[in-house]
N, C-alpha and C positions, 0 to 999 in steps of 0.2 A: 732337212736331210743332213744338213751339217753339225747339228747337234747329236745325231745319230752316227753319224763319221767318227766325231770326238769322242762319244761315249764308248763306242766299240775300240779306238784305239786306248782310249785309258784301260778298257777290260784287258786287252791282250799283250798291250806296250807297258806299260805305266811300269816305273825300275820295280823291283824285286832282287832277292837277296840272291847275287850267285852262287853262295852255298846253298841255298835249297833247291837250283837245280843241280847242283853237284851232288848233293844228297840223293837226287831222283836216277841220277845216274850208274851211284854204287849201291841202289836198292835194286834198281830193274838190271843190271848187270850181273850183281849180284847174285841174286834170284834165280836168272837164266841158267846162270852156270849151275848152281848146288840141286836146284828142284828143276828146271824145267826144259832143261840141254835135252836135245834128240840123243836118242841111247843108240847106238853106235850097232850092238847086235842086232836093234829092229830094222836099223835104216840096210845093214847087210843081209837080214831076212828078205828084205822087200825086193834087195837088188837080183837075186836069186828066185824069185817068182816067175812064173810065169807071165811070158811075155804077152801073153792076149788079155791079162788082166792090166796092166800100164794103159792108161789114161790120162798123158801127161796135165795139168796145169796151167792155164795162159803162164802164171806167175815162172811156173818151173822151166814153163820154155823158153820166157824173156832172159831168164839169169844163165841160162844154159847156151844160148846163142851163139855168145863167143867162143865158143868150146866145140860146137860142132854143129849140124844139122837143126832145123825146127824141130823141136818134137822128140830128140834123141833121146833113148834113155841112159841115163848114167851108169858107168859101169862100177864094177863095186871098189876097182882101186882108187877113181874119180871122187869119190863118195867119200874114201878115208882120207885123202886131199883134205876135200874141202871141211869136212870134223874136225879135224884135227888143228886146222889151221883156223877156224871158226872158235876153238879151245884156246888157241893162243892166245888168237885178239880180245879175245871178252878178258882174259886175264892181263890184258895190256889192259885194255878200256875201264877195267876195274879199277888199276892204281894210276892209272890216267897217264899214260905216255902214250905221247902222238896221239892225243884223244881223236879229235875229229877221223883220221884212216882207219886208227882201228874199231870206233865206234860204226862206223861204216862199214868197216868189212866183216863185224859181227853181226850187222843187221844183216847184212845180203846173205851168209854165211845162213843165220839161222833162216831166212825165208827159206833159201833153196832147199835146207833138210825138211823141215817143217810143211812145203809146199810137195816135194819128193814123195813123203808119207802119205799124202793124203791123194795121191796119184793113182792108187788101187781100189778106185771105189768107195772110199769109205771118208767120210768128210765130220770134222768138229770143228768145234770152233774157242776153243779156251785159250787159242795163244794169240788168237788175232789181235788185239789190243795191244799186247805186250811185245808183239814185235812192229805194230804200227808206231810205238813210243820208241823202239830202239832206231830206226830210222830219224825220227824229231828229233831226239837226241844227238844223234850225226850230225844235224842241222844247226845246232843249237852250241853257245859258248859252254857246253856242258863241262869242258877240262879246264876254265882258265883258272879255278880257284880246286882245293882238297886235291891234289893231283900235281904227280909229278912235274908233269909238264911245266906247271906253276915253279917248282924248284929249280928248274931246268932254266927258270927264262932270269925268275932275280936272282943265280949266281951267276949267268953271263951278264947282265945287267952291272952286278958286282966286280963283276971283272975290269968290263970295259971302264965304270965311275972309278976303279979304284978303292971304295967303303964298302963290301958286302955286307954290312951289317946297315948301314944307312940309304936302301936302296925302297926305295917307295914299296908299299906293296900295292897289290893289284885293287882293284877299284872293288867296294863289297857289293854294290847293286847294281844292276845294269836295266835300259827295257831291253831287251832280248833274253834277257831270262825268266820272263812273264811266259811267254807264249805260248814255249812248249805244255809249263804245267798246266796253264789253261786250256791249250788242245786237249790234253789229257783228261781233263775234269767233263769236256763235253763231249767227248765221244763214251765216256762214264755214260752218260746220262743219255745215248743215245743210244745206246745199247741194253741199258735197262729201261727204257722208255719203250724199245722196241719187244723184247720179253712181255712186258706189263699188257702189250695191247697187242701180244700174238693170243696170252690164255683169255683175254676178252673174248676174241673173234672167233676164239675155237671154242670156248667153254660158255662165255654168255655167263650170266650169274650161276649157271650151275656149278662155277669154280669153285662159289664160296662155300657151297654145300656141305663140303666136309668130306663128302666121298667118292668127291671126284680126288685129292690128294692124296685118300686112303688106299684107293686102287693104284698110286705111283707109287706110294708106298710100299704096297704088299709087291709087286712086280718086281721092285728094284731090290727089295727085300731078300724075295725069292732067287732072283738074279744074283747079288753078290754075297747074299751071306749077311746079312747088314741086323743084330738084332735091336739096334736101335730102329731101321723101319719096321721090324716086324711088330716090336713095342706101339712104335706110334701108328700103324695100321688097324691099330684095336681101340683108336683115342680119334671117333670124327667129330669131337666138339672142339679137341684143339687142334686137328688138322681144317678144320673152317678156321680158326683166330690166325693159326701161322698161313692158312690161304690171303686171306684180308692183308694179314701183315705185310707181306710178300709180293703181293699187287701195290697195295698201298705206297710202300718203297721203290718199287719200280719205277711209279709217275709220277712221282712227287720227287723225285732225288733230283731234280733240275733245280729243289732250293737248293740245294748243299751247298750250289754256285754261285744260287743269286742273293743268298744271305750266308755270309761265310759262316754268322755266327754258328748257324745250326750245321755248321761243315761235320764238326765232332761226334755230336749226333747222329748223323747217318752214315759215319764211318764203323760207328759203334755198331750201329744197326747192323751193318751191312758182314761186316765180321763176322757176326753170332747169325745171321741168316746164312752166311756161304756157309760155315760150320755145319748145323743145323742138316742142310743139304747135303754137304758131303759125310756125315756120319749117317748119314737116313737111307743118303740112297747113290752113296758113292758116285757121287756129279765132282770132277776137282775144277774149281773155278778160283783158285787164291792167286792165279795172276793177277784178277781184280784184288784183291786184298793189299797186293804188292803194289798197285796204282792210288790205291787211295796215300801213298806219298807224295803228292799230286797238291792236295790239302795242307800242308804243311803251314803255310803260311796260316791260314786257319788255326792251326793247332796253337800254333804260335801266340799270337795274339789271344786265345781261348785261355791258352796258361796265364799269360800277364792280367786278362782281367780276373783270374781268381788268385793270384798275387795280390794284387790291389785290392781287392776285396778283402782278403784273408790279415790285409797286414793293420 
């Protein structure tokens, strides 16, 4: 058992570079704001709904507590409150001032909009990851290095010594900066694990047929306009290869983790399959794409051994 103790803390502890969770912070920060920010006309459409369609959210009703009633619905000036102040902080958390509060007030920020939306009925699921990492990240020493904050601490540092220019800089690895990426890599793989063996149980080998993909295809086709599914709706020997592919990566992507080397590999994969998807049949899933910075470290070490190699 205790060998088991030690190996799970080397997985989750063991130093890592706190520039690459700083990196995972101005990629998933990043991200949110330019692509994947709650759009401000929908969330005032919804407030304007009618009120027998509101269905609050455990999630919406936790964050809302403080503010009034269980269950209240938000009003629409409430709502451009909390946007707009959710805008600010992500663009704090961005260049990293006061990281940990405003990393935090952009996670709560984005749940409560994000949670709000999906209040009327209607439930997805493409941002869950991305805002379960932006909470980790509040958690996490994600501002002490690439970030202001960092400026902030070795010019008073500078101050106090008297040498700003001879003032230590901040330590390059920490264990605390392991853990978040790691959470990240395995809720990756639990969420494509879970995908992988929902089309098992509902499709059974007929997944692999070809024309079980083909009919998502022509549907989704049909639906958004997509002439890449319509293309691949008339093609069920490579709608069987990219089914195989596509299962296959789903429950297999627990290597990625457990042998970094092939990390690269099914980032690559995993890219050109979200792609794929989303020109086929307009599914947007590239918050996953945005996590697979997650990997990093992997990459890392992937370039230096074909340095080495190459030299």
């Amino acid at each position: 058992m205790r060998s088991v103790l030690r190996a799970l803390d080397w997985h989750f502890f063991a130093p890592q570079r706190l520039s690459d969770l700083a990196l995972m912070r101005i990629a998933c920060v990043g991200a949110t704001l330019l692509f994947f920010f709650p759009l401000w006309s929908q969330q005032l459409y919804l407030s304007q709904a009618d009120p027998i369609l509101f269905r609050p959210l455990p999630t919406l009703k936790v964050l809302l507590l403080p503010l009034g009633t269980w269950g209240a619905r938000p009003s629409a000036a409430l709502l451009h409150a909390v946007w707009f102040g959710t805008w600010l902080t992500g663009a704090a958390a961005l260049i990293g001032i006061w990281s940990r509060l405003t990393l935090l007030l952009f996670a709560a920020g984005n749940t409560l909009l994000i949670a709000h939306r999906y209040s009327y009925g209607e439930l997805h699921h493409p941002e869950a990851l991305l805002i379960i990492t932006l909470w980790l990240l509040a958690a996490s020493p994600a501002g002490v290095v690439l970030s202001l904050d960092a400026v902030i601490r070795r010019r008073r540092a500078g101050t106090r010594t008297g040498c700003v220019g001879q003032v230590s800089a901040p330590p390059v690895e920490s264990p605390l900066a392991r853990w978040p990426l790691r959470t990240v890599q395995w809720l990756l793989v639990l969420a494509y694990l879970s995908a992988g063996l929902s089309k098992l149980a509902a499709g059974g080998l007929d997944w692999f047929n070809g024309y079980t993909l083909v009919y998502y295809f022509a549907e989704d086709a049909l639906r958004w306009g997509s002439p890449v599914g319509f293309w691949l709706a008339r093609q069920p020997e490579l709608a069987s290869a990219l089914s195989i592919g596509a299962v296959a990566f789903e429950l297999t992507f627990a290597l990625a983790v457990l042998f970094p080397a092939l990390a690269p590999a099914y980032v690559v994969w995993g890219i050109l399959m979200h792609g794929v998807i989303y020109f086929a049949q307009r599914a947007p899933f590239f918050q996953y794409c945005v996590l697979y910075v997650a990997f990093i470290e992997s990459f890392r070490f992937a370039w230096l051994r074909w340095l080495r190699q190459a030299a």
